[in-house]
C-alpha positions as CSV (number, residue, x, y, z in Angstrom):
1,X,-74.1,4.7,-11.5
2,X,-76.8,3.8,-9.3
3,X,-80.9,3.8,-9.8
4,X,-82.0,7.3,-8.7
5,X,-85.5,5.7,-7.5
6,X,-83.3,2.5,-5.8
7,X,-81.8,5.3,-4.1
8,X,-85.1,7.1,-3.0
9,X,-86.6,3.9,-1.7
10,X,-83.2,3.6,0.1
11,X,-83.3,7.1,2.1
12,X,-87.3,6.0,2.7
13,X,-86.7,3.1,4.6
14,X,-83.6,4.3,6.1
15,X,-85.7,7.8,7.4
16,X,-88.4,5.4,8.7
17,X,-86.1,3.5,10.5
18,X,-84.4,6.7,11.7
19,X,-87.6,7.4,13.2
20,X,-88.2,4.9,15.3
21,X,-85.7,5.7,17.3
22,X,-87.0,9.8,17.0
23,X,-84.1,10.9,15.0
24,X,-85.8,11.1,11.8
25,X,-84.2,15.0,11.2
26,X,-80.8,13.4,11.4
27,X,-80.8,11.8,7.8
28,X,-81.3,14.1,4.7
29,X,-82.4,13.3,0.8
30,X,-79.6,16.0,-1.1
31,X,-79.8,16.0,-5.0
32,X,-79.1,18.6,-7.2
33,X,-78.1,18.4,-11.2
34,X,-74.9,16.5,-12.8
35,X,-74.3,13.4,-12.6
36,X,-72.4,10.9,-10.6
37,X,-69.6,13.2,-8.6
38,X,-71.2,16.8,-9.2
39,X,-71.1,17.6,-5.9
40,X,-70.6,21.3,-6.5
41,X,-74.4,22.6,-6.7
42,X,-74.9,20.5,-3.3
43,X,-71.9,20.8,-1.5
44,X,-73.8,23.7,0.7
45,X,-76.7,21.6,1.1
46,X,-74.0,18.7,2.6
47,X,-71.7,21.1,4.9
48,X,-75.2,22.9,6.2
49,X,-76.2,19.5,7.4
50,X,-72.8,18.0,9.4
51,X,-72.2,21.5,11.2
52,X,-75.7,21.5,12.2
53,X,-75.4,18.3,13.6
54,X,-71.9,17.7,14.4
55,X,-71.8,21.7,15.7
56,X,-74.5,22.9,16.5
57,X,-75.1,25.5,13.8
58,X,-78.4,26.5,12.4
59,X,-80.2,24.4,10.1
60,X,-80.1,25.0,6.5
61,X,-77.0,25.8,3.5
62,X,-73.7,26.9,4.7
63,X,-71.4,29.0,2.4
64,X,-69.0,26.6,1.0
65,X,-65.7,27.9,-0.7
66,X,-63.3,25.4,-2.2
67,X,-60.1,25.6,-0.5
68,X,-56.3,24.4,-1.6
69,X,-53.4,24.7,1.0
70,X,-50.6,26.0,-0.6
71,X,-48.4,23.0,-0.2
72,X,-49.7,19.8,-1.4
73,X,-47.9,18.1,0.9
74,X,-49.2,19.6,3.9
75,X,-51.8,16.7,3.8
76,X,-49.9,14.2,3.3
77,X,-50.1,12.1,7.1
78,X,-47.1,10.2,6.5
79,X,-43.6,10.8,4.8
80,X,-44.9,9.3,1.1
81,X,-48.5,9.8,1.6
82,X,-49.2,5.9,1.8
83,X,-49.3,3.7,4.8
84,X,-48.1,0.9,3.3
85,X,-45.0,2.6,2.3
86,X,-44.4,4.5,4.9
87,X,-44.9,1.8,7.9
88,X,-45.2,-1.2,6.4
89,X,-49.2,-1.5,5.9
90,X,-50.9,-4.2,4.1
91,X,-53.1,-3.3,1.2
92,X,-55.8,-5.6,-0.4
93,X,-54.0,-6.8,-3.5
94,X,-51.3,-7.5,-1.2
95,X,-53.4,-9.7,1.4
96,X,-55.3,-11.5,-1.4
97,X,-51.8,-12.1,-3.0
98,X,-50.3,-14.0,0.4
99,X,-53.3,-16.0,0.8
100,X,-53.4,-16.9,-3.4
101,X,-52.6,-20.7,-3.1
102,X,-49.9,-22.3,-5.3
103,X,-51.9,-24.3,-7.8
104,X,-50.7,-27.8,-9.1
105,X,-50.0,-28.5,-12.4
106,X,-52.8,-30.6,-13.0
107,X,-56.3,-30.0,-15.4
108,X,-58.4,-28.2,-14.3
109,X,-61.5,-30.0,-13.8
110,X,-65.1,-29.5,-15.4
111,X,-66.9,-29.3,-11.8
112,X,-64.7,-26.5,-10.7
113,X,-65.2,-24.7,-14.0
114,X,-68.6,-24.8,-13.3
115,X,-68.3,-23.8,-10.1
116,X,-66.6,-20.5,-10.4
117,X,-68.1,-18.9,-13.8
118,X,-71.6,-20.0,-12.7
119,X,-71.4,-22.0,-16.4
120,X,-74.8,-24.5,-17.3
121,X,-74.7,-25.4,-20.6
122,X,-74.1,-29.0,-20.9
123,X,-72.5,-30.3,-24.6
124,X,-75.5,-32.1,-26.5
125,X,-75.0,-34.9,-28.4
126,X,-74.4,-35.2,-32.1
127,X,-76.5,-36.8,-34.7
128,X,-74.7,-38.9,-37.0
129,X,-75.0,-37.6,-40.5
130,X,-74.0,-39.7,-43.8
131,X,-74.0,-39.0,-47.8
132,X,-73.0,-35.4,-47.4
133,X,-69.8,-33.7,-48.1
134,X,-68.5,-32.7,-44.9
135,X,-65.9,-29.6,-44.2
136,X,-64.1,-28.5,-41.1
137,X,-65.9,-25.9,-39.0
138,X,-65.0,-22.9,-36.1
139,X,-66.7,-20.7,-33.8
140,X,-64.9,-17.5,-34.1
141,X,-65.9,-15.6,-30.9
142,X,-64.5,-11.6,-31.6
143,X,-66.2,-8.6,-32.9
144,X,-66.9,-8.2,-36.3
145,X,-64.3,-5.9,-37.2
146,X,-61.9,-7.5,-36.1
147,X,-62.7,-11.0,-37.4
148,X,-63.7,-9.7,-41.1
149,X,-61.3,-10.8,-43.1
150,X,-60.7,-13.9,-42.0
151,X,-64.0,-14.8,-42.0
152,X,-63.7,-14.4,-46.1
153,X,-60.6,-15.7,-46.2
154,X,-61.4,-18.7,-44.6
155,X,-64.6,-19.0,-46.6
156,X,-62.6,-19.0,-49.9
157,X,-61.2,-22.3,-48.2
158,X,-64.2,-24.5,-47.7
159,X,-64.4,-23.5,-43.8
160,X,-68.1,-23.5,-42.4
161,X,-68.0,-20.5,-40.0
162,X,-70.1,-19.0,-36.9
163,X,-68.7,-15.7,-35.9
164,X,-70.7,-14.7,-32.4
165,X,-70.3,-11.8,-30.2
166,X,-72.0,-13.7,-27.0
167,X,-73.6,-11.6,-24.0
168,X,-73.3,-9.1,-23.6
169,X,-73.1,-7.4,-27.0
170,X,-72.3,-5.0,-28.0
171,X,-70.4,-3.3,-24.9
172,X,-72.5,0.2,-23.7
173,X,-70.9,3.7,-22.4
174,X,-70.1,2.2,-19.3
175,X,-66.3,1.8,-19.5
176,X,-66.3,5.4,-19.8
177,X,-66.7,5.8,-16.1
178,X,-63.8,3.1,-15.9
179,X,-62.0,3.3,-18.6
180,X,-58.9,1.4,-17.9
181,X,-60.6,-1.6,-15.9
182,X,-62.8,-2.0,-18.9
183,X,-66.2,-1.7,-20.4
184,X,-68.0,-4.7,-18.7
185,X,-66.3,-3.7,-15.5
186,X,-69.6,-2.6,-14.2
187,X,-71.9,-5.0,-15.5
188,X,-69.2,-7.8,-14.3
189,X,-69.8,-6.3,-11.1
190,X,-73.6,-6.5,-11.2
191,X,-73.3,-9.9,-12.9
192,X,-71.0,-10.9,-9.2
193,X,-74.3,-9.5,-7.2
194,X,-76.1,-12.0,-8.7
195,X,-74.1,-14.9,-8.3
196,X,-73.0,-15.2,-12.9
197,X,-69.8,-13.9,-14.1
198,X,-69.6,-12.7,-17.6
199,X,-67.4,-15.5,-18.0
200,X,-69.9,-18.2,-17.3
201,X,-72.5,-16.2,-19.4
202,X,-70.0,-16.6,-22.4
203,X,-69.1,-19.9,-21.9
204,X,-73.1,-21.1,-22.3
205,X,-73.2,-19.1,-25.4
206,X,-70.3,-20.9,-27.3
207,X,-71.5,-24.0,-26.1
208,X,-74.9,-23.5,-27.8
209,X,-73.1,-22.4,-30.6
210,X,-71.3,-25.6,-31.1
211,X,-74.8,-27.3,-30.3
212,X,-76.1,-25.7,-33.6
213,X,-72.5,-26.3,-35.6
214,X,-72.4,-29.7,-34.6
215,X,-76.0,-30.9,-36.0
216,X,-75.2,-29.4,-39.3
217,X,-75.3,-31.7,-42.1
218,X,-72.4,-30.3,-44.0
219,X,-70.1,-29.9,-40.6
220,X,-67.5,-33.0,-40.0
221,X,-68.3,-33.1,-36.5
222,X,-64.4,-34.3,-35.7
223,X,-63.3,-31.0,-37.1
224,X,-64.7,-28.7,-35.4
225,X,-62.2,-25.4,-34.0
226,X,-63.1,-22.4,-31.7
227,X,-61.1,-19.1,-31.9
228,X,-61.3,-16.5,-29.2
229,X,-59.9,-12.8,-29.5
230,X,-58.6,-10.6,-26.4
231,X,-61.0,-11.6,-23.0
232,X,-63.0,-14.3,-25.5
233,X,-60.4,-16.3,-25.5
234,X,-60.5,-16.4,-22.0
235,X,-64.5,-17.8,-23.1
236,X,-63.0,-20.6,-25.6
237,X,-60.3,-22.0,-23.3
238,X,-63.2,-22.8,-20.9
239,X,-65.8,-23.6,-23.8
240,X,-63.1,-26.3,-25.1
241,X,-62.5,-27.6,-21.7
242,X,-65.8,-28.2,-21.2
243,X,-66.8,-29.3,-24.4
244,X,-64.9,-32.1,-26.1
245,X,-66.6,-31.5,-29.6
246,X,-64.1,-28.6,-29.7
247,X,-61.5,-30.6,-31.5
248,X,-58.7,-27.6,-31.5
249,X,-58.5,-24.2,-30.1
250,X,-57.1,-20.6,-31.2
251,X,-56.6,-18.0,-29.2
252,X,-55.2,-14.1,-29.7
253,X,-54.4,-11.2,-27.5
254,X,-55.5,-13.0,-24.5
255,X,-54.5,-13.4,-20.4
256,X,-52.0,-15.5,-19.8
257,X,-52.5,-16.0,-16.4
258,X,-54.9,-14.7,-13.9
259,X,-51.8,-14.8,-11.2
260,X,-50.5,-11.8,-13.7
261,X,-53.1,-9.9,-12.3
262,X,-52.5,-10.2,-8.9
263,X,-48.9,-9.9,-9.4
264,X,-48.6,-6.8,-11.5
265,X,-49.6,-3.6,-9.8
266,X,-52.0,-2.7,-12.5
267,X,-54.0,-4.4,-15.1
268,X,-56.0,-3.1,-17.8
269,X,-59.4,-4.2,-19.2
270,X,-59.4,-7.1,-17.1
271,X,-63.0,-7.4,-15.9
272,X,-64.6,-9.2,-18.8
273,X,-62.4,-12.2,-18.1
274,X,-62.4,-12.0,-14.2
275,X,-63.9,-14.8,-12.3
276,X,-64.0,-14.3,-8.6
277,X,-61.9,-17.0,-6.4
278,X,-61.0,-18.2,-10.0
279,X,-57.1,-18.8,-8.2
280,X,-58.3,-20.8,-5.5
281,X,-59.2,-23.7,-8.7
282,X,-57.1,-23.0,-11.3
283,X,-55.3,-20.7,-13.8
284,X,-55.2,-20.2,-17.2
285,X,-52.5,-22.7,-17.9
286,X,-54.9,-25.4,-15.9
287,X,-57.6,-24.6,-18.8
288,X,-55.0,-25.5,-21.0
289,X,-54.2,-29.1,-19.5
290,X,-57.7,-29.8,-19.2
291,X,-58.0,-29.7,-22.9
292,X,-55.3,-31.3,-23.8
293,X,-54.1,-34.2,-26.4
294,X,-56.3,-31.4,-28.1
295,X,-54.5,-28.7,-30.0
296,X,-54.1,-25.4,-28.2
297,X,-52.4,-22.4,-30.1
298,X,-51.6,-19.5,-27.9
299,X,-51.2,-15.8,-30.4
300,X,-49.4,-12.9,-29.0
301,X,-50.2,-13.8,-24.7
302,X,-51.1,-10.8,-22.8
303,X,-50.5,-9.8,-19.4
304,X,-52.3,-8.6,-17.2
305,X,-51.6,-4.3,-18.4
306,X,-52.2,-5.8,-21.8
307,X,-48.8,-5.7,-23.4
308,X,-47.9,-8.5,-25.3
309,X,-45.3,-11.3,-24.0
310,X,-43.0,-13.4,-26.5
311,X,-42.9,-16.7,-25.5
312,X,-40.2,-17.3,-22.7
313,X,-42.4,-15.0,-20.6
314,X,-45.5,-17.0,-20.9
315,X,-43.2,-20.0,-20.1
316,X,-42.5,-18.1,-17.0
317,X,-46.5,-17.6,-16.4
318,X,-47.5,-20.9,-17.0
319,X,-44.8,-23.7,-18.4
320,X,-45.8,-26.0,-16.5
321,X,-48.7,-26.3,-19.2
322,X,-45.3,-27.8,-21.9
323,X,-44.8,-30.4,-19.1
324,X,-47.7,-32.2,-19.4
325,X,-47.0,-35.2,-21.8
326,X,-48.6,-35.4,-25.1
327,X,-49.7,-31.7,-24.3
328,X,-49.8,-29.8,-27.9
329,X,-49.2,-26.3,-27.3
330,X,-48.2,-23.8,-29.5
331,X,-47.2,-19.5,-28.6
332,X,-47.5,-17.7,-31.6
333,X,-46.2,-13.8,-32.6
334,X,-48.5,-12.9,-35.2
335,X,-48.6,-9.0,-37.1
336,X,-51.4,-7.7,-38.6
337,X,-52.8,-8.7,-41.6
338,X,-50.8,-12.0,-41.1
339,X,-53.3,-15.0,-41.7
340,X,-54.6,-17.3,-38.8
341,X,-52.7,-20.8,-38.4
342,X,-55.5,-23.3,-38.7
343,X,-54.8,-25.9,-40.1
C-alpha cells in the first residue's frame, strides 16, 4: 500500500521531532508480518502502548483477545447505525453533490480540457502527401483481446489501423485491493498527488498516435477515426476534442456522464476515467459538443455502476448534446460479435 522505507523515514523524523519537545518514548515503530491490515501479530504490541500511555500501565505487550458482543447492534450509536440517516447528517458525496454546478449546454473548451486532465500534447501538423493511394485510418484505443477481431476484419477492408493500449499498460495487481473502484484506482490516486490524471496521460498518448497516423504516406489524412472501449473512450472523446485531425469518433461501454457518478450511490471501475473538478468545466455530453459537426457514435452508454443504458436514458444524462444544431450523434445497442459501424 505504502513504501515500508517512506514509512521508516516517516516515524524517524516524526521521533526526532517528538524529541524536541522530550517525548520521544511517546511515538513507537510496530511492524510485524502480513501485509496491509494484518494487524493480528501486532495488535499486542499496539494495546501495550495506549494503556501505557493513556493508563498508566506498564510498558510492554498487553494480552489482547478479540472480542464480539453478542448483539451486533449493541454498537450501533444511533437507531440505523448512520448519522446521516438517523439525524439528518451530511455525507461527502452529498456535499460535493449540492455544490456540483449546473453546467450549460455549451462545448466544452480546449483550455479547460487542458486544464483538468493535466493534457500537453499539442496536434502537429500534417504533411501533404501526393501519388499514393490513400485509405481511411483509426486509432483503436482497447486491449488486445477485446479489439482482435475487428482489427482483421477491418483489415480485410483496406482500413490502416493502430491499436494502442496507452499508459499505463497493462493494468498491475492493484485493483485487487479495490476491486470494485477499479484497477488504476490507486495509481489514479498517486497520479492526483502529482498534479496528472490518467486521463490527461491517455489523452497525450492518442494524440501522438494520430501524429504518427497522420504523416503516413498511405493514410488520407481527412479520414482519419478514433475508437475508444469502456474508460478509453472517455480518452477519445477528449483526444477528438482536442484534435481536429480526428475526423469521426466511436465509442463503446463508456460513461455517460460524470454527473452519474455523483448521482448514483455507487459506481464501479470508475477511477481510470476520473478527473478531479472535472464538473466544475464540463461533462461528458460537453466533450461531445466540442467535437461536433464531427461524427460521434455512442455504443451501449454506461452509467456510472457499469450497467448499460438504452438510449432514452442517455437522453436523460446528457440530451442536451441532440440540441446542438448540426450536432451528429448517434446511441447504438450493439451484441457481441456484431461488427463495428464505421463507415
Amino acid at each position: 500500500m505504502f513504501p515500508f522505507e517512506g514509512a521508516r523515514h516517516t516515524y524517524d523524523e516524526a521521533k526526532r521531532i517528538y524529541g524536541i519537545y522530550g517525548a520521544e518514548d511517546q511515538i513507537k515503530w510496530i511492524t510485524g508480518p502480513g501485509g496491509h491490515g494484518n494487524l493480528g501479530p501486532i495488535s499486542p504490541a499496539i494495546l501495550g502502548f495506549f494503556l501505557h500511555h493513556l493508563k498508566g500501565a506498564p510498558a510492554g505487550d498487553a494480552a489482547f483477545t478479540p472480542e464480539r458482543p453478542p448483539r451486533a447492534e449493541d454498537l450501533l450509536v444511533t437507531p440505523t447505525g448512520q448519522v446521516s440517516t438517523s439525524i439528518g447528517g451530511e455525507t461527502v458525496a452529498s456535499i460535493v453533490r449540492a455544490h456540483a454546478p449546473d453546467l450549460p449546454p455549451q462545448p466544452a473548451s480546449p483550455q479547460d480540457i487542458r486544464e483538468m486532465t493535466g493534457a500537453s500534447a499539442m496536434p502537429g501538423t500534417d504533411v501533404p502527401k501526393t501519388g499514393v493511394a490513400r485509405k481511411p485510418a483509426i486509432l483503436m484505443l482497447d486491449s488486445p483481446e477485446h479489439a482482435a477481431p475487428e482489427l482483421d476484419r477491418m483489415a480485410k477492408s483496406g482500413w490502416v489501423i493502430v491499436a494502442l493500449q496507452p499508459t499505463p499498460a497493462p493494468p498491475g495487481t492493484e485493483g485487487l485491493k479495490s476491486p470494485y473502484l477499479g484497477s488504476f484506482n490507486l495509481l489514479s490516486l498517486r497520479a492526483f498527488l502529482v498534479g496528472k490524471t490518467i486521463v490527461g496521460i491517455q489523452i497525450d498518448d492518442a494524440i501522438h498516435a494520430v501524429d504518427s497516423l497522420a504523416l503516413r504516406a498511405d493514410v488520407d489524412p481527412s479520414r482519419i477515426a478514433i475508437y475508444g472501449n469502456g474508460p478509453l473512450g472517455i480518452v477519445a472523446l477528449h483526444a477528438a476534442a482536442l484534435d481536429s485531425r480526428i475526423r469521426s469518433v466511436i465509442v463503446e461501454n463508456t460513461l455517460a456522464s460524470y454527473r452519474m457518478v455523483l448521482d448514483q450511490p455507487l459506481h464501479r471501475n470508475i477511477s481510470e476515467a476520473m478527473i478531479p473538478g472535472v464538473l466544475r468545466k464540463y461533462d461528458v455530453g460537453n466533450l461531445v459538443m466540442a467535437i461536433s459537426p464531427r461524427p460521434v457514435t455512442i455504443i451501449n452508454p454506461q452509467d456510472a455502476t457499469g450497467a448499460i443504458i438504452n438510449k432514452e436514458q442517455f437522453r436523460i444524462a446528457a440530451g442536451y448534446v441532440f440540441q446542438s444544431k448540426g450536432q451528429a450523434v448517434r446511441v447504438l445497442a450493439r451484441k457481441t460479435g456484431e461488427p463495428l459501424p464505421f463507415e
